[in-house]
N, C-alpha and C positions, 0 to 999 in steps of 0.2 A: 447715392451712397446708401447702403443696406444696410441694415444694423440685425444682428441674429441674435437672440436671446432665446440662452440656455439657460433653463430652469435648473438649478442646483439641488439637487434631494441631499436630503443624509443620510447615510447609511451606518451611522451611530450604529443604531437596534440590528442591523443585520449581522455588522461584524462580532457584537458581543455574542449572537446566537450563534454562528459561526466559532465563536471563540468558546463557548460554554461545550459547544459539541465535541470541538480537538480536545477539549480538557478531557473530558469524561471519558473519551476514547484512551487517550494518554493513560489517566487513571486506572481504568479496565487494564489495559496493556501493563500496569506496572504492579500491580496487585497478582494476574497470572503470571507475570515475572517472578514475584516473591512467592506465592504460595506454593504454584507449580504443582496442579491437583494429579495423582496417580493416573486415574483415567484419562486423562488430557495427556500426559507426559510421558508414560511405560507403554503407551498402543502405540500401533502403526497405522497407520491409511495412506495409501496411493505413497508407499515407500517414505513418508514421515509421520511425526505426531501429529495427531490433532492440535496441539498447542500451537505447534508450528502452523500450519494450516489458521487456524484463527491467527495469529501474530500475521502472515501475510496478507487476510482479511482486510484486519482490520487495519495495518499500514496503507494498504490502496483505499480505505475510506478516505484516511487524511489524507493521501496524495490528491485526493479526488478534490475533497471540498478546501483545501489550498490553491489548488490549479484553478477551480471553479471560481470562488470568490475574491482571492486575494491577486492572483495574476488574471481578473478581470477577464475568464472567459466565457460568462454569465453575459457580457454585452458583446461580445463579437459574432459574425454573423456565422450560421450553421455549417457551412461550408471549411472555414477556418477552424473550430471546434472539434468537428471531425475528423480532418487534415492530425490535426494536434495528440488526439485520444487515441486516435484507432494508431498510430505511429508509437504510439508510447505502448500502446497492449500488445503489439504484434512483436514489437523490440522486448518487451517484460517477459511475453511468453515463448522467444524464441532462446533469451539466456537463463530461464531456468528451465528449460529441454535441455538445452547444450551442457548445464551442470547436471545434470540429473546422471542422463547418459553417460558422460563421461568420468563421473564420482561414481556409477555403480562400478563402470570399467577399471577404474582404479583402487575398487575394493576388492573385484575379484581378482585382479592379479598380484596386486600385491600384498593380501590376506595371506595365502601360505609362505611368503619371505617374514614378514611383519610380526612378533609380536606384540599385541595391546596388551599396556597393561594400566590397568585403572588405578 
């Protein structure tokens, strides 16, 4: 009979650091929510805000270190991690092409039927 003993760590400290970083990200994110600075909001780049562009920055942070820490892919082996990440980026970055694309196409055609009015 073999007897295996696992050493149990705590990960107390890690999760709080974990948990202090979502904050501050959250934070950040909800402060350029409210304030919504000119320069960040009235530009454009690569067809959006800057604002926009940091909002989906900093959402794939959290996605990152939630996946990373809390669904425990910090102890799975490299192979599985990879499988996992590069799945999820290649899917992230193939439906916001597919909206990009197709939200220009549907501005340009139906811009002269349409009018906005603010």
């Amino acid at each position: 009979m073999t007897t295996h003993s696992q050493e149990h760590t705590s990960h107390t400290k890690l999760i709080w650091k974990v948990f202090g970083i979502l904050s501050f990200i959250t934070i950040i994110e909800v402060v350029l929510g409210i304030i919504k600075p000119d320069s960040l909001h009235l530009t454009t780049i690569l067809g959006t805000s800057p604002l926009n562009i940091i909002f989906l920055v900093l959402t794939l942070v959290k996605a990152y270190y939630i996946t990373w820490y809390f669904m425990h892919m910090v102890e799975e082996k490299k192979s599985l991690r990879r499988s996992v990440v590069w799945t999820a980026v290649f899917l992230i970055l193939y439906l916001a092409t597919l909206l990009l694309i197709e939200g220009s196409y549907l501005n340009d055609v139906l811009a002269p039927l349409v009018k906005w009015n603010y």
